[in-house]
C-alpha positions as CSV (number, residue, x, y, z in Angstrom):
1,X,63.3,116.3,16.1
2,X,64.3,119.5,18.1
3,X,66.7,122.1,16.8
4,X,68.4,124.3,19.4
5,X,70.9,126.5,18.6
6,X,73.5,127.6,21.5
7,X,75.7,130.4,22.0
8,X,78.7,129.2,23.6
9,X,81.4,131.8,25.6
10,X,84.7,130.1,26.1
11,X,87.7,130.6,28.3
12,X,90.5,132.4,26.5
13,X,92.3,130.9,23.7
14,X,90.3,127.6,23.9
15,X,87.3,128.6,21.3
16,X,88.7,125.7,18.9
17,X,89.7,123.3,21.5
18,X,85.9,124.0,22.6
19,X,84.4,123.8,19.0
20,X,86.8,120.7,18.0
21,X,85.8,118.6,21.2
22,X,81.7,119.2,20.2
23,X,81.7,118.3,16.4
24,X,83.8,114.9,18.0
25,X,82.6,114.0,21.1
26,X,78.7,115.4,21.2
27,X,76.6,113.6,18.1
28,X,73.8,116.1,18.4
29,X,75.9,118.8,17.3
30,X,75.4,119.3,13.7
31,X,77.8,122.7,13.5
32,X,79.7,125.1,14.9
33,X,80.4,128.5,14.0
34,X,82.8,130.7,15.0
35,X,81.1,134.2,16.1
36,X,81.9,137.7,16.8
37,X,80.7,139.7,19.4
38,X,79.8,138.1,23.4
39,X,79.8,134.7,22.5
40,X,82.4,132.6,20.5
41,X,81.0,129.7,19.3
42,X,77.6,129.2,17.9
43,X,76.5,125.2,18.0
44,X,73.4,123.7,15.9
45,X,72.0,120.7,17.7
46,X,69.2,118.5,17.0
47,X,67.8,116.5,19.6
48,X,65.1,113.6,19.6
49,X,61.8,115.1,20.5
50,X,61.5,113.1,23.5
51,X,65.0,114.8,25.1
52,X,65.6,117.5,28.0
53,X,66.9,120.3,26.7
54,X,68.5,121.8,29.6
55,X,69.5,118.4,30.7
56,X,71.2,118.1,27.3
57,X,72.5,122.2,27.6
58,X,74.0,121.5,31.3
59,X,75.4,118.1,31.0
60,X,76.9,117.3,27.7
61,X,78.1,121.2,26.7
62,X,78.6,122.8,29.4
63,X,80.7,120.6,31.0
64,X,83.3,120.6,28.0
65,X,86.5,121.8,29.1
66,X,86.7,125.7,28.3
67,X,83.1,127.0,28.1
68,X,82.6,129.4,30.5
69,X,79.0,130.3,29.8
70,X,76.1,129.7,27.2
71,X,72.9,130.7,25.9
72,X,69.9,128.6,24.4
73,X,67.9,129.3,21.2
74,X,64.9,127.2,20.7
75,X,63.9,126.7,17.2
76,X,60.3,126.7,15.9
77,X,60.6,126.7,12.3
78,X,62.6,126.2,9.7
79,X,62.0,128.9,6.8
80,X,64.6,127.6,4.4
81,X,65.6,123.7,3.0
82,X,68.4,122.8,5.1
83,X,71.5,122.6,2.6
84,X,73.7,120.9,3.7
């Protein structure tokens, strides 16, 4: 499994719509955070190990209605137990 972690930058006013629509409608999103600073929305995704990452990063977020932009973080390794 791949975890990815992407910074999303939305259109104004439509951070929740964007963040709402992902945890629904996009099954490898595990989270979304609402951030401060360049970005809005930070989205943790795992994705089979056989998957595209950009193909994933263009397609299925990016085209949600009211993201204007992102930025990928690969993950290597996990340091801490996931607690969720």
């Amino acid at each position: 499994m791949k975890t990815i972690f992407v910074m999303v930058k939305c259109d104004l006013g439509k951070a929740y719509v964007v963040a709402d629509e992902a945890v629904q409608d996009v099954e490898q999103v595990s989270e979304v955070y609402s951030t401060s600073g360049q970005y809005d929305l930070l989205m943790k995704c795992y994705l089979p190990d056989e998957s595209d990452i950009g193909r994933f990063v263009t397609e299925r977020l990016q085209t949600l209605a009211g993201v204007k932009d992102t930025f990928t973080i690969i993950a290597y390794k996990a340091f801490s137990d996931d607690r969720s």
